[in-house]
C-alpha positions, 0 to 999 in steps of 0.5 A: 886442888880446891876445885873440882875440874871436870872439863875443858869448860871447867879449866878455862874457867878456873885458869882464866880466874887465876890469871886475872889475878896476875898483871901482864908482866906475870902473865908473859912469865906465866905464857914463856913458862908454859911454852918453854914447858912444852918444848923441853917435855916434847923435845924427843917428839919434836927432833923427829917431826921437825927441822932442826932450825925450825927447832932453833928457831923455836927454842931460840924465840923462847930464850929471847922472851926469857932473856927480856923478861928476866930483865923486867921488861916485856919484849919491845915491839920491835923485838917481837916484830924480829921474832914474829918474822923468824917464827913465820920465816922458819916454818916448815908448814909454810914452806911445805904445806903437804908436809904432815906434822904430829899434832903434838909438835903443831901444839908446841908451836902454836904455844910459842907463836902466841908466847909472842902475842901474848907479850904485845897484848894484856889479854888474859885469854892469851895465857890461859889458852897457852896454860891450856895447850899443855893439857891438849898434848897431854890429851893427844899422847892419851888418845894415841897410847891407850885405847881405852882413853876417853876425854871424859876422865882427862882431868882425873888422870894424875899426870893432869893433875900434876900439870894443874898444880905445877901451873897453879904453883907458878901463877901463885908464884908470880902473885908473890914476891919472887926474883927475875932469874933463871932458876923462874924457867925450871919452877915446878917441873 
């Protein structure tokens, strides 16, 4: 990578110019990508800490947005209302607000809530927070497995920086020419 990412400043900064570059369409490809990302690298971690129509009902938001998107169109309003409504109806915070949650499994559902929000608004911030959330679970599986971890060599780690070309490949990837199937959900893994 070009440049150097020290921090979260440095990412946000740099994520949130690659993503300009990219029209709404691309930049909810980007956000289901990133979302559905997270739910299949965490899917171990999530079957233990959630319900399992909690868990449908995330993975089966997700499969909506794609099947949309892969049509060439953003998700209708009245589609996302539907979506919003299950996202917020099937939520076990919700329901049971004493219930603890692994910080990772609250990330990955907070990246397909604002998956959601990102199809109703044009808002690149949107996406690069959602690019960002996969960082934070990376950072949170650090701080609980090595002691010795310190977020100041976060963006040194290899794993980070894998994640950081892989995002990058993709918003390069939609600045192009590129074909609305499929195989655009398993792209740089």
């Amino acid at each position: 990578m070009k440049e150097q990412i020290h921090d979260f400043d440095d990412y946000s900064e740099f994520m949130t110019k690659q993503l300009r570059t990219l029209r709404h369409f691309e930049r909810c490809l980007f956000s289901v990508w990133c979302a559905d990302r997270l739910l299949t690298s965490h899917a171990d971690l999530l079957s233990e800490n959630l319900s399992e129509p909690e868990l449908r009902t995330l993975q089966g938001i997700v499969n909506e947005i794609w099947d949309s998107l892969l049509e060439g169109v953003i998700p209708e309003k009245d589609l996302l209302n539907i979506l919003d409504m299950e996202f917020m109806g099937n939520n076990d915070e919700w329901t049971d607000p004493m219930k603890e949650i692994h910080p990772i499994a609250s990330i990955v559902k907070q990246s397909v809530g604002m998956c959601i929000l990102s199809c109703r608004r044009n808002d690149v911030g949107l996406a690069q927070t959602i690019a960002q959330l996969e960082i934070d679970c990376f950072d949170c599986i650090l701080e609980e497995d090595d002691p010795s971890y310190s977020p100041d060599i976060l963006f040194e780690h290899p794993q980070i920086q894998h994640k950081l070309e892989a995002q990058l490949a993709m918003v390069k990837h939609l600045r192009g020419e590129y074909e609305l199937d499929s195989r655009l959900r398993m792209m740089f893994l």
